[in-house]
C-alpha positions in Angstrom: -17.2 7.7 14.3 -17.9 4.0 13.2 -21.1 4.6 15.2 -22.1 7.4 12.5 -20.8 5.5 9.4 -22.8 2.6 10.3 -26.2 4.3 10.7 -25.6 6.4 7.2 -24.7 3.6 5.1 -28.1 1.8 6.7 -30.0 4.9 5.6 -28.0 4.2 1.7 -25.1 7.0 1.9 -21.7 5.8 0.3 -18.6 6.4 2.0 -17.5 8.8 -0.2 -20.7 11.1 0.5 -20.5 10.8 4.4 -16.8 10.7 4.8 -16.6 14.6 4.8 -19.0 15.0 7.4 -17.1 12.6 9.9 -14.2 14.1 12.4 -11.7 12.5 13.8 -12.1 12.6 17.7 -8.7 12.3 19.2 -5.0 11.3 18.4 -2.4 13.7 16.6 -5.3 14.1 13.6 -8.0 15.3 15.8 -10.7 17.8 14.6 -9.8 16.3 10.6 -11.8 14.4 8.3 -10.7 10.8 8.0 -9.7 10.1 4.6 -11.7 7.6 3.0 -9.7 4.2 3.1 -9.1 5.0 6.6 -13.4 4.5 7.1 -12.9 1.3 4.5 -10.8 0.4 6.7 -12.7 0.5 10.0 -15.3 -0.7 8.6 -13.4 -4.3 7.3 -12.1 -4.4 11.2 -16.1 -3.9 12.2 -17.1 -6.3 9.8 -13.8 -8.8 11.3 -15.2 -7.8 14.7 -18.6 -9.0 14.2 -17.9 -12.4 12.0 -15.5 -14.3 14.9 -16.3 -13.0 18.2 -14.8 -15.6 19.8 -11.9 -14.9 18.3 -11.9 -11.6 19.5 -13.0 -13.1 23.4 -10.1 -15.3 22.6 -7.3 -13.1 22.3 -8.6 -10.9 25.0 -8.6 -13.5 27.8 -5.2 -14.4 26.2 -3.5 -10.7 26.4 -5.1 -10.9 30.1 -3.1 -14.2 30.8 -0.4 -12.6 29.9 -0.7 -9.4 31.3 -1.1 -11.2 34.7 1.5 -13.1 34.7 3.7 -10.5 33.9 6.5 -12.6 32.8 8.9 -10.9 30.9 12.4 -12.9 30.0 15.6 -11.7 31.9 18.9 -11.0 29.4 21.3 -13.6 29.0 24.4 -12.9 30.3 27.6 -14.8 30.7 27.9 -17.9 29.1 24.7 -18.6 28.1 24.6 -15.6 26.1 25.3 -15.9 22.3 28.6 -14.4 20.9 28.9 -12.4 17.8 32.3 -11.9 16.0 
């Protein structure tokens, strides 16, 4: 979809002309139109995307560190655990 909205807004089409055309591919609103501030959106995460893309490598090699280490903090029990009352 942000494949299509790209290429029609190069060729001068506003959102608001092209964003009936567009469907939404899969998820729980699949086969709908997106509604218009959902393309504004994708296109400001596009536009995010492209202006720090080592920001985006970052936090990918991040969320793979993590993911790898699989560390994921046991429950306090006992005495080290805080008390409510």
């Amino acid at each position: 979809m942000l494949h299509t909205v790209l290429r029609r807004r190069a060729n001068g089409e506003s959102v608001e002309q092209l964003q009936p055309d567009l469907i939404i591919p899969t998820g729980k609103r699949k086969g709908r139109n997106p509604s218009v501030a959902s393309v504004y959106r994708a296109l400001a995460e596009h536009a995010k995307r492209e202006a720090y893309p080592e920001a985006v490598e970052q936090a990918h090699a991040d969320f793979a560190a993590l993911q790898a280490a699989s560390v994921v903090p046991e429950p306090r029990t006992g005495a080290g655990a805080p008390t409510t009352g």
